[in-house]
Structures are given as C-alpha cells and as structure tokens.
C-alpha positions as CSV (number, residue, x, y, z in Angstrom):
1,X,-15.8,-173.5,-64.1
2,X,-14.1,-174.2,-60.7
3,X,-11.8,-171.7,-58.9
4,X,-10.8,-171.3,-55.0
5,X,-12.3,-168.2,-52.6
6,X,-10.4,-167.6,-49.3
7,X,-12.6,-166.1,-46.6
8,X,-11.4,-164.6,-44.1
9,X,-14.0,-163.3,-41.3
10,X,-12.7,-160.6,-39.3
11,X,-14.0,-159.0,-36.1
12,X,-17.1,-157.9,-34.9
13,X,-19.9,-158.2,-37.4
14,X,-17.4,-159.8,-40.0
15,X,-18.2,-163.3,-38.9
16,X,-21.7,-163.1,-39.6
17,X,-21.6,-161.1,-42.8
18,X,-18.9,-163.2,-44.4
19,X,-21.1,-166.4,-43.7
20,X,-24.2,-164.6,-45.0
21,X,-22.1,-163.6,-48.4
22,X,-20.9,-167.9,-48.0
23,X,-24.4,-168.6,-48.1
24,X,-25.7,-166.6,-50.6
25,X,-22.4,-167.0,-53.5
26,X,-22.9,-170.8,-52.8
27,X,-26.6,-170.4,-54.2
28,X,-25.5,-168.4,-57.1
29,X,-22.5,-171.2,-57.5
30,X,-24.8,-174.1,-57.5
31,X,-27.2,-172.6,-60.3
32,X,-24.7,-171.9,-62.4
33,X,-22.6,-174.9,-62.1
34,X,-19.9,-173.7,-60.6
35,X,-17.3,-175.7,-58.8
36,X,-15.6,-173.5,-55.3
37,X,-13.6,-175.0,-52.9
38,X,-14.4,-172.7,-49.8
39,X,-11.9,-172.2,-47.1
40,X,-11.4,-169.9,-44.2
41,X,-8.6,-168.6,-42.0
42,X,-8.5,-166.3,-38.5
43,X,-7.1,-163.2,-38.8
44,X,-8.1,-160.2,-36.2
45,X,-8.7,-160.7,-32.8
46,X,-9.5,-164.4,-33.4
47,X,-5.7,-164.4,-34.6
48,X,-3.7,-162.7,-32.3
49,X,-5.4,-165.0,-29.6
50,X,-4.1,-167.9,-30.8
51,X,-0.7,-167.0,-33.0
52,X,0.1,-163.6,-31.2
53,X,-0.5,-161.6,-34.5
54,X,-3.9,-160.3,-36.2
55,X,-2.4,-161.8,-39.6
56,X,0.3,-164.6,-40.5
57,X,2.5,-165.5,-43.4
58,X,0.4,-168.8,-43.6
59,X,-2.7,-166.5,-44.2
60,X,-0.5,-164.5,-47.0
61,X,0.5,-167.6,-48.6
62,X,-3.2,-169.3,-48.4
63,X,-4.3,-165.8,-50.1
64,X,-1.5,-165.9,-52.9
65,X,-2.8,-169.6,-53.7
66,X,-6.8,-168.8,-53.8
67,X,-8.2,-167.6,-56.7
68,X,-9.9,-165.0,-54.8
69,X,-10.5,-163.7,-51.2
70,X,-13.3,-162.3,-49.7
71,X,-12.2,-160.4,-46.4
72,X,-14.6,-159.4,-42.9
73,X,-14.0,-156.2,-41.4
74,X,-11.8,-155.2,-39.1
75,X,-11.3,-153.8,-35.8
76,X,-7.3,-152.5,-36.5
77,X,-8.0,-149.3,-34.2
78,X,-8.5,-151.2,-31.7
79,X,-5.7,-153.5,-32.0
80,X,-2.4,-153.4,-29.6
81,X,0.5,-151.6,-31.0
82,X,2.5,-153.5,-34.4
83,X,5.3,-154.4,-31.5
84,X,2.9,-156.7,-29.8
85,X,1.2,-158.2,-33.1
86,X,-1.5,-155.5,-34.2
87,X,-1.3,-155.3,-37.6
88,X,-3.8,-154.3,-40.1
89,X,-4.4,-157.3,-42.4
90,X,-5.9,-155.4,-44.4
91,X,-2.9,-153.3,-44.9
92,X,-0.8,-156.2,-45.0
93,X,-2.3,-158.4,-47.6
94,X,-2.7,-154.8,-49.9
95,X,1.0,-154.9,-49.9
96,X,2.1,-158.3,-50.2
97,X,-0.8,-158.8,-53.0
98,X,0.3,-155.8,-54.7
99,X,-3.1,-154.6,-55.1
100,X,-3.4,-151.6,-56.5
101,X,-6.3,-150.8,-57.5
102,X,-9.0,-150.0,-54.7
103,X,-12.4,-150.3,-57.1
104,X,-15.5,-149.0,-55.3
105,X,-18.4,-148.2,-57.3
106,X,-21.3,-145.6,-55.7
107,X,-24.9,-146.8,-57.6
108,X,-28.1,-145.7,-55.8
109,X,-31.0,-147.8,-55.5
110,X,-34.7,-148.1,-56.7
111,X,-36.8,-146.7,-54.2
112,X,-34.9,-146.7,-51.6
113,X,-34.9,-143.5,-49.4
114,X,-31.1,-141.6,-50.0
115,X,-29.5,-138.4,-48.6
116,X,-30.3,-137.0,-51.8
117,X,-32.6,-137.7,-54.1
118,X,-30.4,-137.4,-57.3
119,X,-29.1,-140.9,-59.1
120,X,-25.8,-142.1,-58.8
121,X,-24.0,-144.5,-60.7
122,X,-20.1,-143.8,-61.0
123,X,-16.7,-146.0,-59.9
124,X,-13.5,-145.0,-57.8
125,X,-10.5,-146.1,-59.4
126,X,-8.5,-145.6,-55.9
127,X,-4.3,-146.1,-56.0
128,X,-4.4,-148.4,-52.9
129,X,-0.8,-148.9,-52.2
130,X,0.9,-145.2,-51.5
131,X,0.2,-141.9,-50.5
132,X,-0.1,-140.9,-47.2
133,X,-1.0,-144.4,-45.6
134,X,2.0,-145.5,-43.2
135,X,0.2,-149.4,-43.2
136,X,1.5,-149.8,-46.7
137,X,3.6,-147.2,-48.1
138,X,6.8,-148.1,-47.3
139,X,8.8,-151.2,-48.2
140,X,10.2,-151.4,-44.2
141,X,9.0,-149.4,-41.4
142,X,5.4,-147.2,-41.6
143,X,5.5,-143.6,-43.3
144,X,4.8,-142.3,-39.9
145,X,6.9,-140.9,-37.3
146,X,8.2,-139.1,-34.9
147,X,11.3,-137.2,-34.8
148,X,11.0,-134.8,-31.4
149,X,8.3,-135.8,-29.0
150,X,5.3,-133.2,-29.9
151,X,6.2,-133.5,-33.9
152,X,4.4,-136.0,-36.1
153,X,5.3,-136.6,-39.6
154,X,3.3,-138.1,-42.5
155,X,5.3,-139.1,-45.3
156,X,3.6,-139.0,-48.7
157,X,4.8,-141.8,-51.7
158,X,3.6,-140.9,-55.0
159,X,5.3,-142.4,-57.9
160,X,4.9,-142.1,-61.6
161,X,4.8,-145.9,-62.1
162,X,1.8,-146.7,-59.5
163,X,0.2,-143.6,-60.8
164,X,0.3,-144.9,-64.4
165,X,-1.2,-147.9,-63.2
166,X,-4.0,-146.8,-61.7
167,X,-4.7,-144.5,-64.4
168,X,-4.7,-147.3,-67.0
169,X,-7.0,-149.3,-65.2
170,X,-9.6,-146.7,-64.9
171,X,-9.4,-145.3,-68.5
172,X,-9.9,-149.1,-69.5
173,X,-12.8,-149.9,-67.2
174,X,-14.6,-146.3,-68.4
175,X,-14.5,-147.9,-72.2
176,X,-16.8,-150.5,-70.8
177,X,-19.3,-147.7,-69.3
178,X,-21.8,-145.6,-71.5
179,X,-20.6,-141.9,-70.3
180,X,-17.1,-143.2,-70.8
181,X,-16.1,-140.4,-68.7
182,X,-12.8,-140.0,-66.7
183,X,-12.1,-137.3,-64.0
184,X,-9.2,-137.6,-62.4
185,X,-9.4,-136.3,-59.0
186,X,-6.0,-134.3,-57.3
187,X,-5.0,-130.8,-55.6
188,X,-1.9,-130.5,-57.4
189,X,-2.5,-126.4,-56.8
190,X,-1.2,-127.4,-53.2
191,X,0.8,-130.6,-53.8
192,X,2.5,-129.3,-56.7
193,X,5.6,-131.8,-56.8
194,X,3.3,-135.3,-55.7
195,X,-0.1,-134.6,-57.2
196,X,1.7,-132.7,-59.8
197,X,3.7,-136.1,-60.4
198,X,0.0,-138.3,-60.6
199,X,-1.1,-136.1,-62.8
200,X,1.2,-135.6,-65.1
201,X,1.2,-139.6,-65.8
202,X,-2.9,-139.6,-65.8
203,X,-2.6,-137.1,-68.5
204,X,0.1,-138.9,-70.5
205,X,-2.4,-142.0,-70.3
206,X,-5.7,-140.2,-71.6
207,X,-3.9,-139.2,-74.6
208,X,-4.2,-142.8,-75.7
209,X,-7.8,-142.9,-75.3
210,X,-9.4,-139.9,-76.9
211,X,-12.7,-141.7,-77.2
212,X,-12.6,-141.0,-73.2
213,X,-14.3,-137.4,-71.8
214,X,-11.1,-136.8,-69.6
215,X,-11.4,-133.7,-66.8
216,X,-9.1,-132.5,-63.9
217,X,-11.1,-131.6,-60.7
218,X,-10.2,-130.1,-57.5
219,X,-10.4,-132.5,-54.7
220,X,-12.9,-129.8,-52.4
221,X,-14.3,-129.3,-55.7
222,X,-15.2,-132.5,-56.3
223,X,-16.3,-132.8,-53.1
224,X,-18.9,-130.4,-53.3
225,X,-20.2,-131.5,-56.8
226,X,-20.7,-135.0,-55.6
227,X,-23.5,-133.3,-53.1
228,X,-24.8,-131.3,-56.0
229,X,-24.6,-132.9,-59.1
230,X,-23.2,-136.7,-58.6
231,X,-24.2,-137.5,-62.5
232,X,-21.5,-135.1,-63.1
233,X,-19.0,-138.2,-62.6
234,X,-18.3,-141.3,-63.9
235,X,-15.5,-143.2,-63.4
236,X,-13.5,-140.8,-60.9
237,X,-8.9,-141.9,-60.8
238,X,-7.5,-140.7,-57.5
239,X,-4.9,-141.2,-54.9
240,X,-5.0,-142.8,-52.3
241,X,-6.3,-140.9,-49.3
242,X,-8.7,-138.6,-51.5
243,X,-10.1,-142.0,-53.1
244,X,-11.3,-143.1,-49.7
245,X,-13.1,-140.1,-48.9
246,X,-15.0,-139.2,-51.1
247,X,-16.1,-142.7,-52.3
248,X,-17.4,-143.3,-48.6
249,X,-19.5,-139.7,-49.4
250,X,-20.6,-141.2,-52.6
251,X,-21.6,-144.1,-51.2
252,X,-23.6,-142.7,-48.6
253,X,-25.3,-140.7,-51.2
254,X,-26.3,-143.6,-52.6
255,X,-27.7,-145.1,-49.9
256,X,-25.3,-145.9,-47.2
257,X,-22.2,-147.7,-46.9
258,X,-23.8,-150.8,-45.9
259,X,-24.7,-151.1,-49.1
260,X,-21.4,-149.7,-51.1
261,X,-19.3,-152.9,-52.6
262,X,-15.6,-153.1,-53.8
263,X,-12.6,-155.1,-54.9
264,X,-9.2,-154.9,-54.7
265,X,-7.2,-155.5,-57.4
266,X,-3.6,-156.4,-58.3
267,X,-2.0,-157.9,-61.6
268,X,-2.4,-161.9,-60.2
269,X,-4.8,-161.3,-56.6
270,X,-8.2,-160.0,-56.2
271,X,-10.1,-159.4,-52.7
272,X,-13.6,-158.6,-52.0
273,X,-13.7,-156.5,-49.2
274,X,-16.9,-154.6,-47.6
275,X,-16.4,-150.4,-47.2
276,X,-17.6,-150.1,-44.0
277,X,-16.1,-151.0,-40.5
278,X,-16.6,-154.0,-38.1
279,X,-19.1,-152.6,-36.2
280,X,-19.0,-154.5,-32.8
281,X,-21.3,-152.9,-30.9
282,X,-24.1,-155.1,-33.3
283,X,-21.8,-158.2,-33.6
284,X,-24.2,-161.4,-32.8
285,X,-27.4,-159.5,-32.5
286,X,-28.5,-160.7,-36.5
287,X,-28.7,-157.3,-36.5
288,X,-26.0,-156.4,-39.6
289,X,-26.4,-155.3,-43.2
290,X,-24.4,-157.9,-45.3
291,X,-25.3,-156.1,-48.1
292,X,-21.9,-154.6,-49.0
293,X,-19.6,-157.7,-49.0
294,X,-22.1,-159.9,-50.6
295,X,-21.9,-157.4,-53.3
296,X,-18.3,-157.1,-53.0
297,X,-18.2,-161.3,-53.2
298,X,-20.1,-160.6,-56.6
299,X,-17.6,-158.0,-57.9
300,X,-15.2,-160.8,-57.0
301,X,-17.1,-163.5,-59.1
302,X,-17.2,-161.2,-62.0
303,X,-13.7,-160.8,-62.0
304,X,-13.1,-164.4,-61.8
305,X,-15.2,-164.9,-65.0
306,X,-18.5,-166.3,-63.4
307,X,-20.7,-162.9,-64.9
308,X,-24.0,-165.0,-64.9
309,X,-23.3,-166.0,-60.8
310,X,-22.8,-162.6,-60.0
311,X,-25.6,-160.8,-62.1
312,X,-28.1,-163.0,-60.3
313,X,-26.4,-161.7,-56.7
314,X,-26.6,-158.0,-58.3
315,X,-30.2,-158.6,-59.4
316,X,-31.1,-160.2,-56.1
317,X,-30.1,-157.0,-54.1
318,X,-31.5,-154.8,-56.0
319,X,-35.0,-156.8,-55.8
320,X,-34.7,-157.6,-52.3
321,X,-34.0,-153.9,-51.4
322,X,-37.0,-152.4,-53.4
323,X,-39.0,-153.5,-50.7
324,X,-39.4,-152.7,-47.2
325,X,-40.3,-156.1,-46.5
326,X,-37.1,-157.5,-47.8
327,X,-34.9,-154.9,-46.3
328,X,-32.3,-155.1,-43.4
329,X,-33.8,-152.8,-40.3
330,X,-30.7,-150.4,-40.7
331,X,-31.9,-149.1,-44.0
332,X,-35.9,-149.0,-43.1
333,X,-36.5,-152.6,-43.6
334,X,-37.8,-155.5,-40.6
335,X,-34.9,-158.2,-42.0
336,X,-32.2,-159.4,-39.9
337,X,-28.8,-160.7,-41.1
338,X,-30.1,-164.4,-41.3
339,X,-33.6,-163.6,-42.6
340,X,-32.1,-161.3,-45.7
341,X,-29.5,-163.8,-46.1
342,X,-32.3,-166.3,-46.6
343,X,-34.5,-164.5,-48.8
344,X,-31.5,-163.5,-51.6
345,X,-31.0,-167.2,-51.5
346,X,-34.3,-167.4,-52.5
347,X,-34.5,-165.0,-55.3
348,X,-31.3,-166.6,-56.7
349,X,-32.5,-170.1,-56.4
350,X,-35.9,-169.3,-58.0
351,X,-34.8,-166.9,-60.8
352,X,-36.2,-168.6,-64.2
353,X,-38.6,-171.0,-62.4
C-alpha cells in the first residue's frame, strides 16, 4: 500500500509536533510495509514571510493532490487583517476541501489522572463548514459585519443539505460502535427556524436506521451531562459552533486537549489536525505534548486504509501514557517532545519482537 501525506507545520509548537507525528507514522509505515511519499509546505507565519499570505493556492492544490494532510497549529489570532494576507488556513483549506465533517473523538485514558474520574469514550460528528463561523460560511466575503460603527452582526448558514450530511455520517459511524447511540445535539427551542432546519433533516435520517438509539438534547443540557454522566453519550451530531465546545469539554474530561485527536473529512480530502492551539509561548523548548496530532495522523491512516499502522500508533499512546515515566511533563510525566517521540517509536518498532 502506498499513498501521499501533505504536512503542513504551522506556527509555534506546530513545527515540532508535526515532525514528532513524521517520526513516529514513518515507524508505524515501515513495519507495516507501507509506501508514503512525505512532503511539506509553509503556511502561517513562515508563509506570509515569504509569499505575503499565511496560505496559497499552491498549498490548496498540493492538498487536493495528497492523499492526506496532516496540519500544525495555528496562530490565526494573531495574524494581520485578511487585507494584508492573514487568513486562517485552516479555514481556507475547510472550504476549498469541502470538509464537512469535523470528527473529534473524547476517550479517557488508563490511569491517567482526569478532571473527573468517570470513563469516556464517545465521538463528535461536528458540521465543519456553516453556522456561525465567518472563515468559511460564505461563498465570498466572511459572515461577519458591520453595518453602523458600534453594531456587529453574525450571520448564521444552516442548510438542509449540509445538515443531512453530517447527520449521515454520524448515524453510519455509530453502526460501527457497540452503544450505537446517536444524540443529536441543538437548541432549536431558541433557534427555531436554523436549528429547527438541522433538525428536522437529522430526524428524517434516523428514521433509516432504527437499529440506532437516537435522542435530541439541549445544547446547556448536554453541557451539563457531559460533567455528570459522559457515558450518557456516544456518538454526539452537532453544528458547527456547539460541536467545538463541547468536544474541547469532553476532551478535557478525558484528559486534556493535548491528548484529544481528530480528522476532517470531506467526500474526496481528509486532514489530520490537532484540537488544541499553537501554543508559542513553549515553541522550541522540547517542551510540547504531540500527543494529539500523532493521534490525529493515526485517524488519518485509518481512513486511508492502513488500520494495522494506526492501531500500533493507538496502542503505543495508550502504553506510553500509562506510565509516568513515559509521559510528556504537561500531563504529570518527565518526557519532552523528542524523548516521547522516541519512545513511541520504540514501542511501535518493537511490537511482536
């Protein structure tokens, strides 16, 4: 098997962590005989330096021929206005990869301290392309503005077609799960004509899986069960805005969101891409957690059709991080970036010996 990744490493800590998950997909590549032609591109800071943008179409159009990206964090708050070549790129390739589907699964881990000490193991099915985000809601222009000076507007895009979507792909991915449970996620009591509109297409959608548990839940609601009961959920269909809440609070349930993976997901692109931020005030210290896009990377591997690659990266983690020993120092370990790295190398390369 042979297929293309496209890294791209981002600012701050993304150049470090996106090497580490190089390193440590190469070792799971080479024990299972895979073939990947690596390549990398600037976007970010790195970009606008030299091109005077933080993403270019020649970035787009390496993405659209890879078989898979993985993509470093970003510093987009702190880039200059759109006008002068601050764009999100992760916005950007969202949109022109038509990726839809914002997957982030929330799984706690063995022995490893938590905010609460109750499991969790669900997955975000997150509509990644509308609602109320201005980056990539609109097909010209941001969602955004302002009419007067003192009056800002969000505009909010929910259609019945992107809605469907999203709802297909979680129903089908909860017939893979044991609980094969579904709760779509919403606060149509509010947002009668939008969230009214996702839900009405999520509903048509369960109706053609009845072997699926299927419940409606209150977006504070299911804010406050996720503290309480998180095995109350398992695979969780949302828009866009509520999806990245509350899978950030799941994930730091479970553990952190250094540790919290996820893919994005369109009909022909896929893109691993960490949950948390770029974190500069650690960049170059060997001080980072590249725990969440290496997982991501495996997500990505799994999608591609290499399972046995990326079940070795999964079981890796989870043995690495059982230990204090093996830890990153962020999560209660004495690891650095390179030292971790190394060790799920290790694990990988030795597995079956």
């Amino acid at each position: 098997m042979s297929f293309s990744i496209l890294f791209l490493p981002g600012d701050g800590i993304g150049p470090e962590i996106v090497e580490a998950t190089r390193k440590v997909a190469s070792s799971a590549a080479q024990k299972y005989n895979l073939h990947i032609d690596w390549s990398s591109a600037d976007i970010g800071f790195a970009s606008l330096a030299t091109v005077g943008t933080t993403i270019d179409q020649t970035v787009i159009a390496s993405a659209k021929s890879a078989d898979g990206v993985v993509l470093g964090p970003v510093s987009h708050n702190e880039y200059p206005p759109a006008d002068q070549g601050g764009v999100n790129p992760s916005g950007i390739l969202r949109k022109e990869l038509d990726l839809y589907a914002n997957i982030r699964p929330a799984v706690s881990y063995t022995d490893l301290e938590a905010p609460i000490q109750k499991p969790v193991d669900m997955v975000f099915f997150r509509e990644n392309l509308e609602g109320f985000y201005a980056d990539r809601n609109m097909h010209e222009g941001g969602g955004e503005f302002m009419p007067v000076p003192g009056v800002a507007l969000a505009m909010r895009k929910i259609t019945a077609f992107a809605s469907e979507r999203i709802a297909r792909a979680a129903f089908a991915h909860a017939q893979t799960r044991p609980a094969k449970r579904v709760a779509s996620v919403h606060k149509a009591n509010v947002m009668r004509t939008s969230d009214g509109l996702f839900l009405g297409e999520v509903r048509k959608v369960a109706k053609e899986y009845p072997e699926i548990e299927y419940e409606e839940v209150l977006v504070d609601a299911a804010a406050a069960l996720l503290v309480r009961d998180p095995s109350r959920f398992d695979v969780i269909v949302t828009t866009n805005m509520f999806g990245d809440i509350l899978s950030d609070l799941a994930s730091e349930l479970s553990g952190g969101l250094g540790l919290a993976p996820s893919l994005n997901l369109g009909p022909d692109f896929a893109v691993a891409q960490a949950q948390h931020g770029s974190a500069p005030d650690i960049a170059g210290q060997d001080k980072a957690n590249p725990t969440s896009l290496i997982a991501s990377c495996a997500m990505l591997l799994e999608h591609l059709g290499a399972g046995d690659a990326a079940n070795s990266i999964f079981r890796a983690l989870k043995t690495s991080l059982a230990s204090k020993e093996t830890r990153t120092k962020d999560i209660g370990g004495v690891l650095g970036t390179a030292a971790f790295t190394d060790h799920l190398c290790h694990l990988i390369e030795m597995e079956g010996i």
